[in-house]
C-alpha positions as MATLAB code, in Angstrom:
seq = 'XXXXXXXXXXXXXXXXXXXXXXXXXXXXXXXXXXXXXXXXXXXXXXXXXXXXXXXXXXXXXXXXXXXXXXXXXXXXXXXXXXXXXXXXXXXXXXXXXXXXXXXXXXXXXXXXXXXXXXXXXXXXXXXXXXXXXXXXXXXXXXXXXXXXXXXXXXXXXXXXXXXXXXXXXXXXXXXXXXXXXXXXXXXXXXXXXXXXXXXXXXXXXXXXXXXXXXXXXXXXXXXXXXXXXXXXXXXXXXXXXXXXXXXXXXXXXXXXXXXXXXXXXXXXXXXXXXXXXXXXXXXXXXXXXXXXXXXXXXXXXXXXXXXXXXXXXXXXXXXXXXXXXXXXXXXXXXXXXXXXXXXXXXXXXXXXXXXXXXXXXXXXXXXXXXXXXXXXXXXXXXXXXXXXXXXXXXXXXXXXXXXXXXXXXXXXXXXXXXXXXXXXXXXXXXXXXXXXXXXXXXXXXXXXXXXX';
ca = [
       0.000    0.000    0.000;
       1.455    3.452   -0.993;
       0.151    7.213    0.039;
      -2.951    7.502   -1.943;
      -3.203   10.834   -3.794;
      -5.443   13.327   -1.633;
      -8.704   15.020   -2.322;
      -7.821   18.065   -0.393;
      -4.658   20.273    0.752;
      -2.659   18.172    3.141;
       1.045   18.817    4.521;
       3.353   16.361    3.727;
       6.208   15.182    6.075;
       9.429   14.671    3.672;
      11.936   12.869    6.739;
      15.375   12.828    5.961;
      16.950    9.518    5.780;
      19.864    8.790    7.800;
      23.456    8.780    5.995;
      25.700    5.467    6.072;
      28.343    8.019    7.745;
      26.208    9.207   10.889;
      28.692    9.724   13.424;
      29.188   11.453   16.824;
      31.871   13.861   16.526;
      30.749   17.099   18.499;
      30.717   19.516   15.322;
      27.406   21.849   16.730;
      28.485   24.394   19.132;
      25.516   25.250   21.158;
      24.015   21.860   20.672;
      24.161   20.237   24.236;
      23.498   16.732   22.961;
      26.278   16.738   20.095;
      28.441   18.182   22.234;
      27.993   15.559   24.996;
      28.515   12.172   23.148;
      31.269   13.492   20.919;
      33.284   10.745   20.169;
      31.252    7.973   21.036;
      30.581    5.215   18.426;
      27.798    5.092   16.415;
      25.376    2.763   14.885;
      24.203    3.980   11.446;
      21.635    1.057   10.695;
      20.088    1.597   14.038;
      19.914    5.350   13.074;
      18.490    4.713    9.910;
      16.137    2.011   10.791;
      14.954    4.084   13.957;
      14.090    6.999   11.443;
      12.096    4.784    8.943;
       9.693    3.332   11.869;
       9.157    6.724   12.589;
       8.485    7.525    9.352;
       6.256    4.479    8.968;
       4.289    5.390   12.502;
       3.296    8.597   10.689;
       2.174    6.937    7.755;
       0.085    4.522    9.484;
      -1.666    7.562   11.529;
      -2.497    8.486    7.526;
      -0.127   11.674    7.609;
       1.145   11.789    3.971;
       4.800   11.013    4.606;
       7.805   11.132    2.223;
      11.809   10.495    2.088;
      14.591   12.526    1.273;
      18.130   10.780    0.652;
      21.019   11.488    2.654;
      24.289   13.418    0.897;
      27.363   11.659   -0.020;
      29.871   11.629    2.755;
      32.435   12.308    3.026;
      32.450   14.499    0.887;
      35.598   14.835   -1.237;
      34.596   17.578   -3.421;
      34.909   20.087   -0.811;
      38.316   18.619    0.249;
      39.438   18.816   -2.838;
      38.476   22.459   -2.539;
      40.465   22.763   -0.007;
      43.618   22.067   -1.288;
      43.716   18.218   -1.064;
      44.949   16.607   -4.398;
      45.168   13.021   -5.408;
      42.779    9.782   -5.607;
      39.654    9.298   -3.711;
      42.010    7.142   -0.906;
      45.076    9.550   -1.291;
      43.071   12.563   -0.036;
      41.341   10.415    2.660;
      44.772    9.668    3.935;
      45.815   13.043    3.946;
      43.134   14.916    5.553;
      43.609   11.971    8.081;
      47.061   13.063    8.896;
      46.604   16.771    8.542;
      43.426   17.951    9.354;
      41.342   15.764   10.981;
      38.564   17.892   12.325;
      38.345   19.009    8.295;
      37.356   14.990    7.535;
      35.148   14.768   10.745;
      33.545   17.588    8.787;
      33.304   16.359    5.272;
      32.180   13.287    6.961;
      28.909   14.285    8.740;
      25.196   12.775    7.787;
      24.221   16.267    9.547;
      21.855   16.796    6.225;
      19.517   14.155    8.101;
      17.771   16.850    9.870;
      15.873   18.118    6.825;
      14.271   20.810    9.244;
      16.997   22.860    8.197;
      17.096   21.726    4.328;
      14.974   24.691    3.077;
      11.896   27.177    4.127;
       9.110   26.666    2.396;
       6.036   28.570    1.671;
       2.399   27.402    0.399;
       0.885   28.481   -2.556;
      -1.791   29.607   -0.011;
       0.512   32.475    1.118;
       2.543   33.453   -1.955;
       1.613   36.214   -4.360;
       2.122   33.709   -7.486;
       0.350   30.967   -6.327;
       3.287   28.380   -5.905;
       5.391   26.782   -3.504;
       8.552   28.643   -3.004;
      11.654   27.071   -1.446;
      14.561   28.857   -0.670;
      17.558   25.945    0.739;
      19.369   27.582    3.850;
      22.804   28.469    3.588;
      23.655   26.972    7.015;
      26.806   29.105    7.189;
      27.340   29.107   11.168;
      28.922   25.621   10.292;
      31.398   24.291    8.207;
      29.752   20.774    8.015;
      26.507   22.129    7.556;
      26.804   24.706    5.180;
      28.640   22.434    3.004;
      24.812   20.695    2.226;
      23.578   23.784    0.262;
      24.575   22.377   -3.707;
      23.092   19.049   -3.099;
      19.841   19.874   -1.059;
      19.345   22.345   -3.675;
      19.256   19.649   -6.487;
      17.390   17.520   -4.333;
      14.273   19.934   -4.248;
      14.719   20.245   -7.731;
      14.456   16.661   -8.400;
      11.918   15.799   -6.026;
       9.627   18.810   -6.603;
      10.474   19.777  -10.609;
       7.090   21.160  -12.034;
       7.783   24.758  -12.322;
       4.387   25.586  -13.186;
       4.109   24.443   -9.066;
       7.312   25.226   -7.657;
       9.819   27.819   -7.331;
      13.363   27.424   -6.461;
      15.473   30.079   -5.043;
      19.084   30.283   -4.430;
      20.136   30.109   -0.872;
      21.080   33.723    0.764;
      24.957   34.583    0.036;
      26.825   32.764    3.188;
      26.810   35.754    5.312;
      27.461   36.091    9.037;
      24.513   39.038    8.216;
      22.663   36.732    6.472;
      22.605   33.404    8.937;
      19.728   31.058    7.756;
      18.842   27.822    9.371;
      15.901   26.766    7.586;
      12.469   25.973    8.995;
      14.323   24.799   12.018;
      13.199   28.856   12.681;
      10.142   28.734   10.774;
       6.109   27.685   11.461;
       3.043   28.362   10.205;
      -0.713   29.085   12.052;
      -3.805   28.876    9.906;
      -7.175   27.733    9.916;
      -6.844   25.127    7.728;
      -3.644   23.958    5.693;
      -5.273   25.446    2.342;
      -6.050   28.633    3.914;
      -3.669   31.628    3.949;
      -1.573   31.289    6.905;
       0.776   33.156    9.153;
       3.975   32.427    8.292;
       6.317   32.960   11.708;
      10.174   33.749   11.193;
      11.822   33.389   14.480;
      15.178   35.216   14.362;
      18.230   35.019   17.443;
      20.637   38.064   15.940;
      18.428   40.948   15.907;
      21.944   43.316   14.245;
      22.422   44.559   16.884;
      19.047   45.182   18.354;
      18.265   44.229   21.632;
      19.338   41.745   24.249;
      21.838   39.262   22.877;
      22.956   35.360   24.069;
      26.189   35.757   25.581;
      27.443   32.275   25.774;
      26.112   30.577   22.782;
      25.896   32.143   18.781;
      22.279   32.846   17.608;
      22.778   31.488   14.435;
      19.480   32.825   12.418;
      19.761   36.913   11.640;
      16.625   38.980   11.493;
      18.243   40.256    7.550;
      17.802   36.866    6.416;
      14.786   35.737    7.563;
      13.345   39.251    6.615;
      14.965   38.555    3.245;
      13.062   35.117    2.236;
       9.748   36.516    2.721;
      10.535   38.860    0.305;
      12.053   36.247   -2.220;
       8.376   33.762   -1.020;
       6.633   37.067   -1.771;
       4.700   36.961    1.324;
       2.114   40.120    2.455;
       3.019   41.733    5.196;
      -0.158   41.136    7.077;
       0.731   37.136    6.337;
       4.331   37.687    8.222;
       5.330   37.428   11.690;
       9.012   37.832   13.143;
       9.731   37.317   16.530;
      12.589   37.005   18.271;
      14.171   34.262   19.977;
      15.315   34.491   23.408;
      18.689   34.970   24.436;
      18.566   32.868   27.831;
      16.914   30.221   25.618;
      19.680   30.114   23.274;
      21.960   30.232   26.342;
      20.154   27.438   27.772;
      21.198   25.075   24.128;
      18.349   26.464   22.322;
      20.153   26.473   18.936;
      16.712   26.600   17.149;
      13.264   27.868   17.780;
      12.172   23.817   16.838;
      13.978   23.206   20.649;
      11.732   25.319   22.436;
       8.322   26.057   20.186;
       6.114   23.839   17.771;
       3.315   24.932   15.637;
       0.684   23.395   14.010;
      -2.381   24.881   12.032;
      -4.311   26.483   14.833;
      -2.019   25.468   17.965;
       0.809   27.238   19.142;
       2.818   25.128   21.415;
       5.631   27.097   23.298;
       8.047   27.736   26.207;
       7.015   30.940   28.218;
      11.427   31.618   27.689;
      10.977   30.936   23.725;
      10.269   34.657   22.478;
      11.631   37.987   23.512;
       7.717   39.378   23.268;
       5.617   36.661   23.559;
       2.507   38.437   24.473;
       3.244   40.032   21.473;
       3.748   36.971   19.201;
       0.206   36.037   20.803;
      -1.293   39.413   19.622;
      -0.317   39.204   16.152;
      -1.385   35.379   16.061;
      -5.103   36.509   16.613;
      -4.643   39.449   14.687;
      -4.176   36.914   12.158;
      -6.795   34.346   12.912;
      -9.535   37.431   13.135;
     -13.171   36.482   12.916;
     -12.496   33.117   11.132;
     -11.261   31.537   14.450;
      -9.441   31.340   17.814;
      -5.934   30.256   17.895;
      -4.790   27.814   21.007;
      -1.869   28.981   23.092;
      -0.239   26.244   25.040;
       2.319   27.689   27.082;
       4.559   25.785   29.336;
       6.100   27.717   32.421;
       9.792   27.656   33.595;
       8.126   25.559   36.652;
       6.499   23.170   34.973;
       9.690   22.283   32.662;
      13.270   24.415   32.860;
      14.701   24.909   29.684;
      17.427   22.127   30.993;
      14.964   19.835   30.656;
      13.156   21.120   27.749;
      16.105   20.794   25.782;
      17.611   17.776   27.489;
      14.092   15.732   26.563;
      13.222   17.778   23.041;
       9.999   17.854   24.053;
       9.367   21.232   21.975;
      11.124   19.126   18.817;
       7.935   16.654   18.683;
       5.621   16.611   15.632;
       2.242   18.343   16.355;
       0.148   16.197   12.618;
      -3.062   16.139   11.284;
      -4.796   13.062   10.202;
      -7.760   12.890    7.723;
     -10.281   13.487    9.907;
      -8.362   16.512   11.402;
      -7.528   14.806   14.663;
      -3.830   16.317   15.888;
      -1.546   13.847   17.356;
       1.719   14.510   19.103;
       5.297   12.687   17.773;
       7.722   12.571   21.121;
      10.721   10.945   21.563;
      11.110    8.187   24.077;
      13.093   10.577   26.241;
       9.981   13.023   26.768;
       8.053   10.007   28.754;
      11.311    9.190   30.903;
      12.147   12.353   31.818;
       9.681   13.058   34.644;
       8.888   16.529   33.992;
       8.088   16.641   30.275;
       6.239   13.564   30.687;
       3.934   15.491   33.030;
       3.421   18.432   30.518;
       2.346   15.843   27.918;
       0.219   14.464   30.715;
      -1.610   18.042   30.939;
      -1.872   18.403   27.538;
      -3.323   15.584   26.477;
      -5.735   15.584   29.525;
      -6.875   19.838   28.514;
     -10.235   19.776   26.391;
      -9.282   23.328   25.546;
      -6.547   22.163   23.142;
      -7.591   19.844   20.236;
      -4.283   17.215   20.684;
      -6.197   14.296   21.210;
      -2.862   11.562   21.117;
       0.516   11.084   22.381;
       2.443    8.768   20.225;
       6.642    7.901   21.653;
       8.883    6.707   19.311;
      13.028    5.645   19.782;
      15.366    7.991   18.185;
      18.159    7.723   20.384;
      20.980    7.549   17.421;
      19.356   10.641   16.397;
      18.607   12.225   19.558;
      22.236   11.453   21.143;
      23.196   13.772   18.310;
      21.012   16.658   18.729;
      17.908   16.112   16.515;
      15.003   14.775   17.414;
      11.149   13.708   15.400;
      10.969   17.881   14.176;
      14.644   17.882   13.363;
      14.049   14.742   10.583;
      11.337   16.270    8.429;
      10.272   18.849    6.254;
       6.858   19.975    6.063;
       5.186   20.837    2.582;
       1.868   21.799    2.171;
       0.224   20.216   -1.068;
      -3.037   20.905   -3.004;
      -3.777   17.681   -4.752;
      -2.203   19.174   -7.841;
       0.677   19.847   -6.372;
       0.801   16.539   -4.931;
       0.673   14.884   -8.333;
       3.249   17.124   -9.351;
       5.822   15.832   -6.957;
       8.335   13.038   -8.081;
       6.657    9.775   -7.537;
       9.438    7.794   -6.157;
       9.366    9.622   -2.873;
       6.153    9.111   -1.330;
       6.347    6.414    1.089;
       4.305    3.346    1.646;
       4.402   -0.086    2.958;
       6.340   -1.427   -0.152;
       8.485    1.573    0.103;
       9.293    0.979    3.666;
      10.060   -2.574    3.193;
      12.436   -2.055    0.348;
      14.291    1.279    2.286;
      14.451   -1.774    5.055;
      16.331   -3.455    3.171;
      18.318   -1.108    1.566;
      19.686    0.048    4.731;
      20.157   -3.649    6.073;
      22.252   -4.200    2.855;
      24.411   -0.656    2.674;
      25.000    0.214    6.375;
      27.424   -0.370    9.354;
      26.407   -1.200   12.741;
      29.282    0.807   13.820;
      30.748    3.733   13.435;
      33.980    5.543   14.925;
      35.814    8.773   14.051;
      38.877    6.758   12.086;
      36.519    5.132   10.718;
      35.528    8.226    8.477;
      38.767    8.274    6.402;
      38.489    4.629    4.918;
      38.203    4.619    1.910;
      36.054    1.397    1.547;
      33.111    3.272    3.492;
      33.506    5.889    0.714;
      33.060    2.992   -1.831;
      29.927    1.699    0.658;
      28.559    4.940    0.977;
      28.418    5.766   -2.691;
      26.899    2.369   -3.995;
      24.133    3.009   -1.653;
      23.555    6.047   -2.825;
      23.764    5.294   -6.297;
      20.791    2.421   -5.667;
      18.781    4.570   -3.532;
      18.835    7.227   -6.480;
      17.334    4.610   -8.652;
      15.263    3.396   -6.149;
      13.778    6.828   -5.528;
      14.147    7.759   -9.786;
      15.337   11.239   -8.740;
      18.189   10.926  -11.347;
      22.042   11.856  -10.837;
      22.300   14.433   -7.899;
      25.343   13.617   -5.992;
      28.856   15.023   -7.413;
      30.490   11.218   -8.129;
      27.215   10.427  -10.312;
      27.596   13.968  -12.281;
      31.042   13.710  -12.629;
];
């Protein structure tokens, strides 16, 4: 059974699958959990496996749920860039002996976390009438920012009709420009095929009020400002807020670790906005006559931001099914970490809030790395023409499932260390996988080694 082709606008979840090279090596400053297991080994089948049940728990709720392929790591193009010469095994060997951290680098499946792929806009909010995606530039990080090319092809491939879809360069990589995707981006509507509220949370305001002091805020006001002029957004469907500084402080890298939204529901920390009365203000502003928005705030005594970030509670998935129900996507560490697992408890018991289900999944590979169910997807919102226009091979399914299953059974390592990064045979490994899951997927030749 495969996602059956909708009647009405839906969002799609497109979940990142996990790379063959996920590792732990400590790259995100500001990210607690990266930080913390930095050089433990890792187990990439687990990783991916744990991210296609989740994908397959989604689908079985009836969410429309995709797949995204990983990049090729590591990734010797950039290297190469960098002043490394010689074969595929010769470089390996050298950035081995030279510059370690470089390969550590080149070799992270950070592009996993497709919350921070792209932003994307509806048709519902854009002055043409199509889906605009802009990939982020990711430029606080060297291993991150290094994803731009290839995610941009990707959305290409996967989403090609340009009758439907519009594809925009990423912002120059700019400290003044910092853009993280829709890790700092949500949306509030009635209804996914009504015009929504599209909400740009920024942490580097230029200069403009308080500042973190002991972490970076790594999305700028300039930027974030600057794709909903590229979307071409109305003003009145905008809404910037700013993140807080003690939240960033606290390991709040994104505005996914402390705030989730879905159509009417706001979910938030009360330490996620500089204003947040005022974020509340212009969310009803928004909503008008046509409906009440639902606020669910969660106080500093109900859950510190310690243990907001250390469970990711504000990183679940707040999903629709077809008969509008919302569910709730939390990782197995919100239900054993006392606290959250109270919050949930309130939340799920409130009438005045229409999540109705709790559903706890494992993604500890991912999670020991600093990403948890919100980090993994990327939501699209799809008329049924759009829908149709999307490349087939993505949508997921039972069949689909089974054969990724497989896949990764065939193509992965149950174990991963740091050294392990520069052999060359998990090069070789990595890039027959990739080559098959291209097939697999028919999005055509998108990595460098298949190009060149």
């Amino acid at each position: 059974m495969a996602a059956a082709k909708p009647t009405a606008t839906v969002e799609a979840n497109f979940d990142g699958l996990v790379g063959p090279t996920h590792n732990y090596a400590g790259l995100s400053f500001g990210n607690l959990a990266s930080t913390r297991n930095a050089a433990q080994p890792s187990n990439p089948r687990e990783a991916a496996l744990q991210g296609l049940a989740k994908m397959r728990a989604l689908f079985d709720l009836g969410i429309p749920q995709a797949v995204l392929p990983p990049h090729e790591r590591p990734h010797l193009p950039t290297l190469r860039r960098l002043g490394f010469s010689g074969t595929d095994e010769q470089v390996l060997d050298k950035v081995r002996r030279r510059a370690p951290a470089l390969l550590a680098s080149c070799g992270s499946a950070s592009a996993m976390w497709t919350a921070n792929a792209a932003t994307v806009s509806p048709s519902a909010d854009t002055a043409d009438r199509r889906i605009h995606f802009t990939p982020a530039n990711l430029c606080s990080h060297l291993h991150r920012s290094i994803e731009t090319e290839v995610t941009g092809r990707l959305l290409k491939s996967v989403f090609p009709d340009p009758s439907h879809f519009v594809h925009h360069p990423p912002l120059p990589c700019n400290p003044h420009l910092g853009d993280e995707g829709a890790a700092n981006h949500s949306r509030l509507c009635r209804d996914y095929g009504a015009p929504g509220l599209e909400m740009f949370v920024f942490g580097n305001a230029e200069g403009a009020g308080a500042a973190p002091a002991r972490y970076p805020a790594r999305q700028t006001r300039l930027a974030s400002e600057s794709i909903a002029r590229l979307h071409e957004l109305p003003r009145s469907g905008t809404l910037f807020a700013q993140q807080h500084p003690d939240a960033i402080d606290a390991g709040v890298f994104h505005n996914d670790v402390i705030a989730v939204a879905n159509r009417e529901v706001l979910l938030y920390h009360a330490s996620a906005f500089v204003d947040a009365e005022g974020v509340r203000e212009r969310v009803r502003k928004h909503f008008g006559k046509d409906g009440e928005p639902v606020f669910i705030e969660v106080g500093d005594d109900e859950l510190s931001l310690a243990d907001a970030v250390g469970s990711y509670l504000f990183n679940s998935q707040l999903v629709c099914d077809p008969k509008g129900r919302m569910h709730m996507v939390v990782a197995r560490e919100c239900q054993e970490q006392p606290a959250s697992r109270a919050v949930l408890e309130r939340i799920v018991a409130d009438d005045a809030n229409p999540i109705d289900q709790i559903h706890v999944l494992d993604l500890r590979q991912s999670m020991n790395n600093g990403g948890g169910p919100a980090c993994l997807r990327l939501r699209v919102v799809l008329t049924p023409e759009e829908w149709a226009a999307v490349s087939p091979g993505v949508w997921f399914g039972v069949k689909r499932h089974a054969e990724l299953a497989a896949w990764v059974d065939s193509h992965y390592r149950d174990r991963l260390d740091d050294d392990d990064l520069a052999d060359p045979q998990l090069l070789e490994e990595s890039r027959t996988a990739l080559d098959r899951l291209t097939r697999l997927l028919k999005l055509g030749s998108v990595y460098d080694f298949q190009r060149d």
